[in-house]
C-alpha positions in Angstrom: -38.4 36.5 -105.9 -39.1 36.3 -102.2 -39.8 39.1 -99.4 -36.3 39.6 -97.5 -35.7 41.5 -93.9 -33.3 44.2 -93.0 -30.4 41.8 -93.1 -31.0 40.8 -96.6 -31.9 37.3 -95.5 -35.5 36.2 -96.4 -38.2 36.6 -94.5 -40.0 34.4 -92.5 -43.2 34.0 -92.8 -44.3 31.7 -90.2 -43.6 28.0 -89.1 -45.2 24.9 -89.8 -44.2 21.0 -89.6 -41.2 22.0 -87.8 -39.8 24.4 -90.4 -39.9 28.1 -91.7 -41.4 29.4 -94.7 -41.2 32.1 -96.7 -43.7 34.3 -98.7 -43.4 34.7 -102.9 -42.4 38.5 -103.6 -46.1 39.3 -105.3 -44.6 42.4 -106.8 -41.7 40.6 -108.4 -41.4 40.1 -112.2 -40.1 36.7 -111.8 -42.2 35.3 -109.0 -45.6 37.0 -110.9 -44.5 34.9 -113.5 -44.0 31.6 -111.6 -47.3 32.0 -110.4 -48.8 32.7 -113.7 -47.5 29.8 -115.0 -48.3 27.8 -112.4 -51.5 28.8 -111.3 -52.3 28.2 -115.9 -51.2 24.6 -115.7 -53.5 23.8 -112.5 -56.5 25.2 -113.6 -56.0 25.3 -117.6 -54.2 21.9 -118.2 -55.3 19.9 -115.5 -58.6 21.6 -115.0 -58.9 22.3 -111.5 -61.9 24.6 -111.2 -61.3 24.9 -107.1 -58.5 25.8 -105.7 -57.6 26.1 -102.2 -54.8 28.8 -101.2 -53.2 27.9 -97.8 -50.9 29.9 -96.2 -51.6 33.5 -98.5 -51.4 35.7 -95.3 -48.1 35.3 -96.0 -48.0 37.6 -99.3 -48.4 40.9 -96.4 -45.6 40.0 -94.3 -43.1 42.7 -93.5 -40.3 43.3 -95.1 -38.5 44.2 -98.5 -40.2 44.0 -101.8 -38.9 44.4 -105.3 -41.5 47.5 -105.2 -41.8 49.2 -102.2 -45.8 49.0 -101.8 -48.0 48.7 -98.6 -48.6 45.2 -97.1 -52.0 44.6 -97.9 -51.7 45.9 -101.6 -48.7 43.2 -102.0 -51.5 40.7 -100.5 -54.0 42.0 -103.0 -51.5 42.1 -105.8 -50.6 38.6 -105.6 -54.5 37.8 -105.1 -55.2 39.7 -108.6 -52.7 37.5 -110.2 -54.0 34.3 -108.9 -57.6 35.5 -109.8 -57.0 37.3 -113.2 -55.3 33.6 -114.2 -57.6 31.1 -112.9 -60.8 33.3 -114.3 -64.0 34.0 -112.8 -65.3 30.5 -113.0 -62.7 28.6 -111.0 -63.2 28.7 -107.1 -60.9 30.3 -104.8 -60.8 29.3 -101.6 -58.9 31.8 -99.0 -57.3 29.2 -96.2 -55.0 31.4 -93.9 -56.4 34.6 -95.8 -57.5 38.6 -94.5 -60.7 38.6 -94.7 -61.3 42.2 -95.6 -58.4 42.4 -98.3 -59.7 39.1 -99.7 -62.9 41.0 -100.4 -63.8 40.9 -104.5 -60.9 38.7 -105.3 -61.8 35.5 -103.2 -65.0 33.2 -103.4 -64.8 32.3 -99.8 -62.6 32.6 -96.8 -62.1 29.6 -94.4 -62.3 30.8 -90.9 -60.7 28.3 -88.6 -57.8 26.7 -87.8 -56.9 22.6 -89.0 -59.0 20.0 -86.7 -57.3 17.3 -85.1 -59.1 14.0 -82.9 -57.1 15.0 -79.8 -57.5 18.6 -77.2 -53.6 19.3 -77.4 -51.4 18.4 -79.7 -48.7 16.3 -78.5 -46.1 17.4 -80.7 -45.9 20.9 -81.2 -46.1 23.9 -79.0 -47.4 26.5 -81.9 -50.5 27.9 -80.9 -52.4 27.6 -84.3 -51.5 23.8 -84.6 -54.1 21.3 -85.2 -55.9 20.2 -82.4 -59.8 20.1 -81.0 -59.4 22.9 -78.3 -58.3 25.2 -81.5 -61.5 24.2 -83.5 -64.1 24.9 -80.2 -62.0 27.9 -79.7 -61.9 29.7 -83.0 -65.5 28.2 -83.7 -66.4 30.0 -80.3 -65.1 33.0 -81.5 -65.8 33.7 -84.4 -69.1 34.4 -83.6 -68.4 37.5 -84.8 -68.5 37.3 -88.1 -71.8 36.3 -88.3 -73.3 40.2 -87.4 -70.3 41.4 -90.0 -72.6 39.8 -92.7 -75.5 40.6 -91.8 -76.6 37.3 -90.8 -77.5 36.3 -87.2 -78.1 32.4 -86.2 -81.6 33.6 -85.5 -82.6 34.9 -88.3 -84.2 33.1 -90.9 -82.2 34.3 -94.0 -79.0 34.3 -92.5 -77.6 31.4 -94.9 -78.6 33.7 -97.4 -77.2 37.0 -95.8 -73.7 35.3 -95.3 -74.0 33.4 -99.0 -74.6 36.8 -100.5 -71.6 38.7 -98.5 -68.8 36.5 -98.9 -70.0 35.4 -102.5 -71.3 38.4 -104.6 -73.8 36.5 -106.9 -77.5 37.7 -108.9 -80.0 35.2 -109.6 -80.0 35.8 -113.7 -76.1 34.9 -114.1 -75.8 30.9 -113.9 -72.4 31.0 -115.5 -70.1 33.2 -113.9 -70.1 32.3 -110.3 -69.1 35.9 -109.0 -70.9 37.8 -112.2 -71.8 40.9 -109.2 -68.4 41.3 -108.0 -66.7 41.6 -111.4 -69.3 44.0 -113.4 -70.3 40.4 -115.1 -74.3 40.9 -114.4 -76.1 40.4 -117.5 -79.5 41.0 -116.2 -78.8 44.3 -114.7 
């Protein structure tokens, strides 16, 4: 149910709050249907209509899958699952997420790294922790992704350019939120 290493041992996929964790196999039968199930009940049953999926770069770490497929299909696989349940009308939010794979599947992306009220963070040495010099820096440089859209801060339709881009939407569709990506356009 979970991605293992060469040892057999499971994977790590990262650390945070002074532990390890580990990534869901996305190609497994059993963990498709734990996330099926659960993923139903958040949205379905408690209706949820936004969800916010933290840590999902871990679905493409390396290692050993129950099907031997490329990282960022696994990513993508597990992605499809979470979408196909929750529908087109409930909001996912990418927190932790590749941007490019997340492309069609995801709503929206969140770029930067937790906030915290202090510059260093006192209590951890990991790098991504939450602190204020991680917010300036990422906000610094992620710059970037504002030509990758289209948009520039100078130009006047650049809310719209980077609206557009990371949320495929078409004027005539007021009930599907992502009617362009999905083939949904009723107006077309």
């Amino acid at each position: 149910m979970f991605v293992h290493n060469a040892d057999g041992g499971l994977a790590v996929a990262g650390s945070n709050w002074g532990g390890d964790y580990y990534a869901l196999d996305t190609t497994h039968p059993t963990a498709q249907t734990y996330v099926r199930k659960l993923i139903a009940k958040i949205v379905h049953r408690w209706g949820f209509s936004y969800l916010k999926l933290d840590f999902i770069n871990a679905a493409a770490i390396p290692g050993y899958r129950h099907r031997q497929i490329d990282r960022e299909e696994a990513y993508r696989t597990g992605l499809r699952l979470v979408r196909d349940t929750a529908g087109d009308e409930t909001f996912l939010l990418g927190s932790g997420a590749l941007i490019m794979p997340s492309i069609g599947l995801l709503d929206a992306v969140r770029v930067g790294p937790d906030v915290a009220p202090m510059w260093e963070n006192y209590a951890s040495d990991d790098l991504s922790d939450a602190k204020a010099y991680n917010a300036l820096h990422a906000g610094i440089n992620r710059l970037w992704l504002g030509g990758s859209s289209g948009s520039t801060p100078t130009s006047s339709s650049s809310a719209t350019a980077a609206t557009s881009w990371t949320t495929p939407r078409c004027s005539g569709c007021a009930t599907s939120p992502r009617p362009a990506a999905t083939g949904a356009c009723r107006t077309r």
